[in-house]
GUNUTOR-445094 format. One record per residue: z negated, y negated, x negated of N, C-alpha, C in turn; residue number from 1. Coordinates in steps of 0.2 Angstrom, whole numbers. Example, Ala and Ser with C-alpha at 12.3 -4.5 7.8 and 13.67 -1.06 7.14 Angstrom:
BEGIN
+-------+-------+-------+-------+-------+-------+-------+-------+-------+-----+
|   n_Z |   n_Y |   n_X |  ca_Z |  ca_Y |  ca_X |   c_Z |   c_Y |   c_X | pos |
+-------+-------+-------+-------+-------+-------+-------+-------+-------+-----+
|   -39 |    28 |   -66 |   -39 |    22 |   -62 |   -39 |    16 |   -66 |   1 |
|   -35 |    11 |   -64 |   -36 |     5 |   -68 |   -39 |     0 |   -64 |   2 |
+-------+-------+-------+-------+-------+-------+-------+-------+-------+-----+
END
This chain:
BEGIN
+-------+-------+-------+-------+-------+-------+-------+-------+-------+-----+
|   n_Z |   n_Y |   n_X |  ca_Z |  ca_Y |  ca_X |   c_Z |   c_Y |   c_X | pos |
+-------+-------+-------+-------+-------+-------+-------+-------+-------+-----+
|   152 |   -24 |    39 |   152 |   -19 |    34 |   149 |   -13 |    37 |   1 |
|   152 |    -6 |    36 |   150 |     2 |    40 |   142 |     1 |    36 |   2 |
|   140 |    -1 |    30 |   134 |     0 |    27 |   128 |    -4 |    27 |   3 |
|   130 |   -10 |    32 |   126 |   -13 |    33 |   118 |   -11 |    37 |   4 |
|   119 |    -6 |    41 |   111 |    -5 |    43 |   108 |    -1 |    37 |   5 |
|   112 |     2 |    31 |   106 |     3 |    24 |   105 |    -4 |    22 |   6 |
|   106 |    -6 |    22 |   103 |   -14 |    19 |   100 |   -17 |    26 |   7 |
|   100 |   -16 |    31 |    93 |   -20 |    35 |    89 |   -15 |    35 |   8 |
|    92 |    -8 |    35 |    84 |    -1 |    34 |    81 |    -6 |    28 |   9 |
|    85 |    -7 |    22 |    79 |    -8 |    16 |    75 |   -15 |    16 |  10 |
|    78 |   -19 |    20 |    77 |   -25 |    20 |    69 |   -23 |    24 |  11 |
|    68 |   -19 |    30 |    60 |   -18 |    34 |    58 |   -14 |    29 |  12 |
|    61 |    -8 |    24 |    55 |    -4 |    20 |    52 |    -9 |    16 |  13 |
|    54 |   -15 |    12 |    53 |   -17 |     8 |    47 |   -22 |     9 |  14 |
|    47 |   -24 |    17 |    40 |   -28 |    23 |    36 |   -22 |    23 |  15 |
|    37 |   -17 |    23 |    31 |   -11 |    25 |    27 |    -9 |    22 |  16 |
|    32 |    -8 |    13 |    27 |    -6 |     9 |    22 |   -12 |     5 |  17 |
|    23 |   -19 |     7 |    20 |   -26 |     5 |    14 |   -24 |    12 |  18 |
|    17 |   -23 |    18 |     9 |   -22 |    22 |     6 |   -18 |    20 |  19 |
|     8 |   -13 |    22 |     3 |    -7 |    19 |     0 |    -8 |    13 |  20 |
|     1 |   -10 |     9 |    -1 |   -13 |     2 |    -9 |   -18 |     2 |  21 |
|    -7 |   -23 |     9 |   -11 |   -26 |    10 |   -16 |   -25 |    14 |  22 |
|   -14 |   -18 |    16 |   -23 |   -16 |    22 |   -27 |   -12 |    17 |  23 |
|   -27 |   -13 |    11 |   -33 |   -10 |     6 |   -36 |   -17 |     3 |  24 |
|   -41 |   -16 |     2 |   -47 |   -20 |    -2 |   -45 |   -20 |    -9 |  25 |
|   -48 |   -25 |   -13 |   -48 |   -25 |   -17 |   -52 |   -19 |   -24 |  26 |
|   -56 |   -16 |   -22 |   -61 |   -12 |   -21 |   -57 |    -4 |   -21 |  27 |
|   -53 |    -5 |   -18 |   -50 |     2 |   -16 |   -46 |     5 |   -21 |  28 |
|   -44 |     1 |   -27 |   -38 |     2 |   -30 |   -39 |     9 |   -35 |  29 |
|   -48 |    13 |   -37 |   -48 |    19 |   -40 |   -47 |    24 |   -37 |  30 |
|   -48 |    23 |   -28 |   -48 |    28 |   -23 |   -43 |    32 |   -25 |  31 |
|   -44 |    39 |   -27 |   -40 |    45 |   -26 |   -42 |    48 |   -17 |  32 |
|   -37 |    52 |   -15 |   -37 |    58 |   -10 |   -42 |    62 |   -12 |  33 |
|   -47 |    65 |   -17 |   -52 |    67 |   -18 |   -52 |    65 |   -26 |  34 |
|   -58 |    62 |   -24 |   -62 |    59 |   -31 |   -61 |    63 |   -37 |  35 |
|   -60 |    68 |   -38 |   -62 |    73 |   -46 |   -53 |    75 |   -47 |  36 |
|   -51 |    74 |   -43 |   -43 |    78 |   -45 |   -38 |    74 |   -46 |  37 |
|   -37 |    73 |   -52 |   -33 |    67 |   -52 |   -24 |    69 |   -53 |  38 |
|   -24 |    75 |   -48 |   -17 |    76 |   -46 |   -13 |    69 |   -40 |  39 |
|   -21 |    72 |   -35 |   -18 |    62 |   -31 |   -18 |    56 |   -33 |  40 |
|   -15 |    52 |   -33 |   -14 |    48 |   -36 |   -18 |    42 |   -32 |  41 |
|   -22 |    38 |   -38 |   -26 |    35 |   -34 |   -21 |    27 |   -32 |  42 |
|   -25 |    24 |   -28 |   -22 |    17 |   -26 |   -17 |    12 |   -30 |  43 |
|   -21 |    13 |   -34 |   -18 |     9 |   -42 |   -12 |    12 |   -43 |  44 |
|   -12 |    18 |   -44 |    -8 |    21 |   -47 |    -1 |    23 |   -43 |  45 |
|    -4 |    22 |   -35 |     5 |    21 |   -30 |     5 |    17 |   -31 |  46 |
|     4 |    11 |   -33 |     8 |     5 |   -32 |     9 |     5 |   -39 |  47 |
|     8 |     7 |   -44 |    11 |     7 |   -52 |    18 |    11 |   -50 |  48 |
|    16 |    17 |   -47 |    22 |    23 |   -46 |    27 |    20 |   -42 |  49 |
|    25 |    14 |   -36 |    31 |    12 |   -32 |    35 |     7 |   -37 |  50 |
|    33 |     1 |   -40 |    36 |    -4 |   -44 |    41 |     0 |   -48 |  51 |
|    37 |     5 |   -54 |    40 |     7 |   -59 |    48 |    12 |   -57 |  52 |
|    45 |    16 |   -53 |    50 |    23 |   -50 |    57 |    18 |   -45 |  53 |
|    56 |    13 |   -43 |    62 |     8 |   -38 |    64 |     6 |   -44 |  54 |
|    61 |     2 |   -49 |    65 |     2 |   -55 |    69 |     3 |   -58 |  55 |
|    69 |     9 |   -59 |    70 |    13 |   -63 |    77 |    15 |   -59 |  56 |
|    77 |    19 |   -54 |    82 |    21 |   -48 |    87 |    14 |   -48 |  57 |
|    86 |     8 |   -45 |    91 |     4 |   -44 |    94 |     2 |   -51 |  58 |
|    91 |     2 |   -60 |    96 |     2 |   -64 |   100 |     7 |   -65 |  59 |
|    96 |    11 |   -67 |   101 |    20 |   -71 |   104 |    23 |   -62 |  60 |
|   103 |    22 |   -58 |   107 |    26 |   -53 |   111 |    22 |   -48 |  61 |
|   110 |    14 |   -48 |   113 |    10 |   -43 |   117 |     4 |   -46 |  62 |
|   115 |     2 |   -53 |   118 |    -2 |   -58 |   116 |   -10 |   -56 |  63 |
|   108 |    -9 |   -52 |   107 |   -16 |   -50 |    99 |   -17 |   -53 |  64 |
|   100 |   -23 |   -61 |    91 |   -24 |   -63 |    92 |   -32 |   -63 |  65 |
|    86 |   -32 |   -57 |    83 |   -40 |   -57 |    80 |   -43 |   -62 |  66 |
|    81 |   -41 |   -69 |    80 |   -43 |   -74 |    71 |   -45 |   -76 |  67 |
|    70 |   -41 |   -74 |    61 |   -43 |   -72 |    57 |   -37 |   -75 |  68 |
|    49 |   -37 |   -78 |    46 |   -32 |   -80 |    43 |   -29 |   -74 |  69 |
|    45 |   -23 |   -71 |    41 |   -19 |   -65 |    35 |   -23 |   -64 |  70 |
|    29 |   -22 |   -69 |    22 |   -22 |   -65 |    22 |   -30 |   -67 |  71 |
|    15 |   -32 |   -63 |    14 |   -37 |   -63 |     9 |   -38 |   -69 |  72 |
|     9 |   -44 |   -74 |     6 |   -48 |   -81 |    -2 |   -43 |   -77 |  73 |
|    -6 |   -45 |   -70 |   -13 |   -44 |   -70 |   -10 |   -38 |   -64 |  74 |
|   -14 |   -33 |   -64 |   -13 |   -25 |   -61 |   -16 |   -29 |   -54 |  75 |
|   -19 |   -31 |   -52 |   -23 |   -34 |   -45 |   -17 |   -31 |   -40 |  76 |
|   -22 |   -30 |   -34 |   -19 |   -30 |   -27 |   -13 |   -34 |   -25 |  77 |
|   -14 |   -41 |   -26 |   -11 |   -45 |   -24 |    -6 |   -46 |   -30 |  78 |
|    -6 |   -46 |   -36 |    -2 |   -47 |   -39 |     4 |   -42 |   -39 |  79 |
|     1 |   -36 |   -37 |     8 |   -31 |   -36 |    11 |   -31 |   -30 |  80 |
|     9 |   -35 |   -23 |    12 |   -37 |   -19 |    18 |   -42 |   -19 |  81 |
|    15 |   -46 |   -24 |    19 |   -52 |   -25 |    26 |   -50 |   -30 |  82 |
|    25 |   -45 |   -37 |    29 |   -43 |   -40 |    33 |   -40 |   -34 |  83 |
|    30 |   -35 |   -31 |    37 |   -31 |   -28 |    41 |   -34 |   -23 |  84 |
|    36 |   -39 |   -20 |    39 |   -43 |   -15 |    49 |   -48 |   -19 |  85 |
|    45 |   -49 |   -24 |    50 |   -53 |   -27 |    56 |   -49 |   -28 |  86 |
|    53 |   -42 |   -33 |    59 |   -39 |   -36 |    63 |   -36 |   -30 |  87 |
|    61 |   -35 |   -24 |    63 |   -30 |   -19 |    68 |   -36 |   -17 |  88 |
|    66 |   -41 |   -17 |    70 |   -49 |   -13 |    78 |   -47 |   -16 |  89 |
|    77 |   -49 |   -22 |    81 |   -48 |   -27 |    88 |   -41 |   -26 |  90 |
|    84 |   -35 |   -25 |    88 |   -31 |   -25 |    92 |   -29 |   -17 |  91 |
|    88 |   -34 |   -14 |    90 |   -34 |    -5 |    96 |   -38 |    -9 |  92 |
|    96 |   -45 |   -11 |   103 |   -49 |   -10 |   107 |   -46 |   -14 |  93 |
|   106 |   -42 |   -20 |   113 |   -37 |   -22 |   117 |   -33 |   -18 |  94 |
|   112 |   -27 |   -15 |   114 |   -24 |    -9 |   119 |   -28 |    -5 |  95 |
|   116 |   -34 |    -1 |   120 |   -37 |     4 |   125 |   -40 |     0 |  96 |
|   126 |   -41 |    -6 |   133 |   -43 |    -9 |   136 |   -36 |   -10 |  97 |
|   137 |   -31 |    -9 |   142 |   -26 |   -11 |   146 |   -23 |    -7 |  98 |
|   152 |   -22 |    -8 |   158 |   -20 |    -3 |   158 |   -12 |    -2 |  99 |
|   162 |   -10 |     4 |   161 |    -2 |     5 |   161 |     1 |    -1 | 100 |
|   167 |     0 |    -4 |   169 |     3 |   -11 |   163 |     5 |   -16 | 101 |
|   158 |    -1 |   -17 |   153 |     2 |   -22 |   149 |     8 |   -18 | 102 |
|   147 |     4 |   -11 |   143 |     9 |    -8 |   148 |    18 |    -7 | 103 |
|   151 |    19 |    -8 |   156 |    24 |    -9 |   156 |    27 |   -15 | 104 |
|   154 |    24 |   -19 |   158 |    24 |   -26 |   151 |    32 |   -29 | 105 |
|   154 |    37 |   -33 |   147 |    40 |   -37 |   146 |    38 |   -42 | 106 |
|   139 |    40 |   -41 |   135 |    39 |   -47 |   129 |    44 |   -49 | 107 |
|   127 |    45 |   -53 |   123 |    49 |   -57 |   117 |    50 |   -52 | 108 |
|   114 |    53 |   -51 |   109 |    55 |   -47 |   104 |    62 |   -53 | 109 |
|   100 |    60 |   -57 |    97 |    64 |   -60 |   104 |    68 |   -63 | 110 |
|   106 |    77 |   -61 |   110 |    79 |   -66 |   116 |    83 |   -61 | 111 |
|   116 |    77 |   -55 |   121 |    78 |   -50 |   124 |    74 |   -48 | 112 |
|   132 |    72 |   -46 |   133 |    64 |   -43 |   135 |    63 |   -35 | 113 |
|   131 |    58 |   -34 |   131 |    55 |   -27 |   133 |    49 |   -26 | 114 |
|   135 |    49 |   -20 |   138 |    40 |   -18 |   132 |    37 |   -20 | 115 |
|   134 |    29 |   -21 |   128 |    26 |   -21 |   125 |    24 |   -13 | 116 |
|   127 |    26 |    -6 |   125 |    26 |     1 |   121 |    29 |    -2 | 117 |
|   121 |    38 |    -3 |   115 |    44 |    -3 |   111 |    40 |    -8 | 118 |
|   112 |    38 |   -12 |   106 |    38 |   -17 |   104 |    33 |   -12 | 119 |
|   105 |    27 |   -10 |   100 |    20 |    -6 |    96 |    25 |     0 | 120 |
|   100 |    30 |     3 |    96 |    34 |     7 |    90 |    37 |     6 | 121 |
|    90 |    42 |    -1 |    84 |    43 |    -4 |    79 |    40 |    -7 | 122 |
|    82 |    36 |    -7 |    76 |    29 |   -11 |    71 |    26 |    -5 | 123 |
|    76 |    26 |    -1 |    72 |    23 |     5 |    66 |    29 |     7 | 124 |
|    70 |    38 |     7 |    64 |    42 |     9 |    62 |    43 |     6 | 125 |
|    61 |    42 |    -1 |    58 |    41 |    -7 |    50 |    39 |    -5 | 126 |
|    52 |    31 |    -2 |    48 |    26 |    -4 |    43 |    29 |     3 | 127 |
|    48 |    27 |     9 |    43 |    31 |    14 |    40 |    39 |    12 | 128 |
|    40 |    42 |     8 |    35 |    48 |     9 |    29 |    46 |     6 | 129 |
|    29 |    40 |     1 |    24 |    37 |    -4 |    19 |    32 |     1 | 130 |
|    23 |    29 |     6 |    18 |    24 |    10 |    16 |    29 |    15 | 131 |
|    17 |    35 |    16 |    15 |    39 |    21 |     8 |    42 |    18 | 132 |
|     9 |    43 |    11 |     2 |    46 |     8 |    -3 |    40 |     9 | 133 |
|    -1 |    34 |     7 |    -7 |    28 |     7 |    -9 |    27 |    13 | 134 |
|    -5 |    27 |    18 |    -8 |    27 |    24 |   -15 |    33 |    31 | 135 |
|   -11 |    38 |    25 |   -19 |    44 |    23 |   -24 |    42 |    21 | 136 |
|   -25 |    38 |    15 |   -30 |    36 |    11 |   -31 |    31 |    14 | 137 |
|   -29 |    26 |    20 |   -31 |    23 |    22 |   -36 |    23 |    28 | 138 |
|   -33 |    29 |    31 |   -37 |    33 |    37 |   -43 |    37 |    33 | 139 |
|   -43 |    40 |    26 |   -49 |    44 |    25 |   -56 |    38 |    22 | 140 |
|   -54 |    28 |    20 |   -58 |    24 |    21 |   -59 |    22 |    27 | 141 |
|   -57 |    26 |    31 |   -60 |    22 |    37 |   -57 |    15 |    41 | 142 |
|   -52 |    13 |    37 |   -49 |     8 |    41 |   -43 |     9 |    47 | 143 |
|   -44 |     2 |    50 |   -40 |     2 |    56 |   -32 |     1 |    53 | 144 |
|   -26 |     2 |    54 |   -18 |     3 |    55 |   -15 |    -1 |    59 | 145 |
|   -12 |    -8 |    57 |    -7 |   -10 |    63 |    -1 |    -4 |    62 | 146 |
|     4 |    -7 |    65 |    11 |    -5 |    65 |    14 |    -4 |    57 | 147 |
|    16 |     1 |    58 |    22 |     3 |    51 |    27 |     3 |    55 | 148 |
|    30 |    10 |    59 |    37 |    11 |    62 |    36 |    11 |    70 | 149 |
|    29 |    11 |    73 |    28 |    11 |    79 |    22 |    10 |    81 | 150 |
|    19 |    11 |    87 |    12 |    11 |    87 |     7 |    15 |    83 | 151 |
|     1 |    15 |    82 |    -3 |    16 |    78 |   -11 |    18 |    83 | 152 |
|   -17 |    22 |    84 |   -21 |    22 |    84 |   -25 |    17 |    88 | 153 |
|   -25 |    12 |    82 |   -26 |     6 |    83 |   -24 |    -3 |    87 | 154 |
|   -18 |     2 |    88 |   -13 |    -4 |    91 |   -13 |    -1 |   100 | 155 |
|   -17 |     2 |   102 |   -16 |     5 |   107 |   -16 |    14 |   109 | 156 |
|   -14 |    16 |   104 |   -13 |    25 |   106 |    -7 |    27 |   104 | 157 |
|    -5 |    31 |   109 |     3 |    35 |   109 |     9 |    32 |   111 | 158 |
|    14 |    33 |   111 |    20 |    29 |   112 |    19 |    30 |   122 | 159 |
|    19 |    38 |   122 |    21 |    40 |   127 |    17 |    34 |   135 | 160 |
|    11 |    31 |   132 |     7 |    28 |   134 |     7 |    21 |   136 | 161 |
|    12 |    19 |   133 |    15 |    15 |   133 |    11 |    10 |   128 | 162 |
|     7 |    11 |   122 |     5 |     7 |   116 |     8 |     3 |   113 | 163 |
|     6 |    -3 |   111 |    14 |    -7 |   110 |    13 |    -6 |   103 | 164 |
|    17 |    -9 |    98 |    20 |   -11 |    92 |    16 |   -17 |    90 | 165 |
|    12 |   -17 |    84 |    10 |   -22 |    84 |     8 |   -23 |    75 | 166 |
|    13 |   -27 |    73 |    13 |   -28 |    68 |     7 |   -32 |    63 | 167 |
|     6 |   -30 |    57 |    -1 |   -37 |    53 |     2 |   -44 |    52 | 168 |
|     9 |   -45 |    51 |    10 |   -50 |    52 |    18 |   -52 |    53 | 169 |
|    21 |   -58 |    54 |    28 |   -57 |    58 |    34 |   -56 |    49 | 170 |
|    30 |   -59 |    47 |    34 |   -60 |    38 |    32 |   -57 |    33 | 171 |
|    34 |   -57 |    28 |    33 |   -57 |    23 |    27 |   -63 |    20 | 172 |
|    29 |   -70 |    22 |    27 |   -77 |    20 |    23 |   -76 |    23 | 173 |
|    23 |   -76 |    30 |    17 |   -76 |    35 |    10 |   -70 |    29 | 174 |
|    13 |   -65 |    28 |    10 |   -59 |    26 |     4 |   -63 |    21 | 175 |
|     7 |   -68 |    15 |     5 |   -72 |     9 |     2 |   -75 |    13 | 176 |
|     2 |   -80 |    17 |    -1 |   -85 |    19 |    -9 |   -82 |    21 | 177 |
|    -7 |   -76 |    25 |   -13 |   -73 |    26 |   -17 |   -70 |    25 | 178 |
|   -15 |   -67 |    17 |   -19 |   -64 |    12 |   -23 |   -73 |     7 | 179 |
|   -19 |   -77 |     9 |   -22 |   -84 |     6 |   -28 |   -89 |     9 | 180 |
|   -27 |   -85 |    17 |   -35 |   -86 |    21 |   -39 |   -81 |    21 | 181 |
|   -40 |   -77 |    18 |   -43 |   -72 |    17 |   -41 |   -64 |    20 | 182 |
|   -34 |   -63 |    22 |   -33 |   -58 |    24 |   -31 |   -55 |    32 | 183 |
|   -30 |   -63 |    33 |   -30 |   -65 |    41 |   -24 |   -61 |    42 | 184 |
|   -24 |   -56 |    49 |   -18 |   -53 |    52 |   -21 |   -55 |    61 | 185 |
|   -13 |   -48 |    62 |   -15 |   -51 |    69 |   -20 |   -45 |    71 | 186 |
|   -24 |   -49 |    77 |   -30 |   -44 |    80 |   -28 |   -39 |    83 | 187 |
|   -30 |   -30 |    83 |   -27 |   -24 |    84 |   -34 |   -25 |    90 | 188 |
|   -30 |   -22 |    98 |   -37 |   -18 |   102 |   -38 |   -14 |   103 | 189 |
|   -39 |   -10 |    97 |   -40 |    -3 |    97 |   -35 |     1 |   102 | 190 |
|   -37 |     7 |   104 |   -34 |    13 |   109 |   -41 |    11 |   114 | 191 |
|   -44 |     8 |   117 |   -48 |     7 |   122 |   -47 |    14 |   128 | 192 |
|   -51 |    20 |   125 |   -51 |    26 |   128 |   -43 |    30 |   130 | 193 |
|   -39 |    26 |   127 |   -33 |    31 |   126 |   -32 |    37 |   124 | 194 |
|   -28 |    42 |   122 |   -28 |    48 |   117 |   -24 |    44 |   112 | 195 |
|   -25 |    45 |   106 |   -23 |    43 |   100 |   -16 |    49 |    96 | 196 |
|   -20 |    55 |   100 |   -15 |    61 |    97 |   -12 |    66 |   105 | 197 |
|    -9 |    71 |   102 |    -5 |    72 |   105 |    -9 |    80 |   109 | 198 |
|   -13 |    83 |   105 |   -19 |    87 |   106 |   -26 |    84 |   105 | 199 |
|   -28 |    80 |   108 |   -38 |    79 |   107 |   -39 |    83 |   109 | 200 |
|   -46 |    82 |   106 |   -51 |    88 |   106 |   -54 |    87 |   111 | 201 |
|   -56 |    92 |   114 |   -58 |    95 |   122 |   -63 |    96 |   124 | 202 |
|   -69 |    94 |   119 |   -74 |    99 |   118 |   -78 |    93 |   124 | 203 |
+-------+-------+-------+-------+-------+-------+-------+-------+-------+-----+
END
């Protein structure tokens, strides 16, 4: 099926936004981008915005509800791991049950109509613009980054450098298990004197 690489793109966004989710503390979830302005949205509140907004988008714009409430009964880190882990499962095997037709077919897009492809397309950059912000807030606590789409800082450096890819963990399951030993991933060797960016500072 022509549309089958949207459905393995959503199948890895759907592991990306579970890690990333999982390189924050427990502790983190009031962090805004600046403490007093409550235009950024704190930790809590992406991952309320993630649950809620995919929601929402796969009933009124895709015609696909896993029958489930968005958020998780307790708002905890790990409990919204677990809910979106689920619901996202759920809207992956819809997905890969559907023939070109539907993915062809339009459908309402706010107050304009699009295939149902475009809309899974911006859902996807939807989702990726929101873990990109987390991923800011996770460099402004100070912690270390495995792999999202390639190498990281922490995984070695630049691509060009040849840093390898180095994911927190190889599953989903694996993902649980590891947040069940306390958060065990796999070990990052930093950038051991490498450049991290593509302009360091010279000074």
């Amino acid at each position: 099926m022509k549309y089958d690489f949207l459905v393995e793109t959503y199948e890895t966004e759907r592991v990306k936004v579970v890690s990333v989710w999982s390189e924050f503390r427990d502790e983190d979830l009031r962090v805004r981008p600046r403490e007093v302005d409550a235009r950024g949205r704190s930790v809590h509140e992406q991952m309320v915005h993630q649950c809620v907004s995919e929601n929402l988008w796969f009933i009124n714009m895709l015609g696909i509800d896993v029958g489930a409430p968005p958020l998780p009964a307790t708002e905890t880190r790990l409990e919204f791991m677990k809910r979106y882990a689920e619901d996202s499962g759920k809207r992956l095997a819809s997905l890969r049950a559907k023939e070109e037709a539907w993915w062809e077919s339009e459908t309402r897009f706010f107050d304009v109509l699009r295939s149902c492809a475009w809309v899974v397309v911006r859902r996807i950059a939807h989702t990726a613009h929101h873990r990109g912000q987390q991923m800011a807030m996770l460099r402004m606590l100070g912690r270390d980054l495995h792999s999202n789409y390639g190498p990281t800082a922490d995984t070695g450096g630049l691509m060009q450098n040849h840093a390898p890819t180095i994911y927190g963990c190889p599953s989903l399951n694996a993902l649980f298990d590891g947040e069940a030993a306390g958060g065990k991933k796999t070990l990052l060797p930093g950038a051991v004197g490498k450049a991290v960016t593509e302009r360091p500072d010279k000074e």
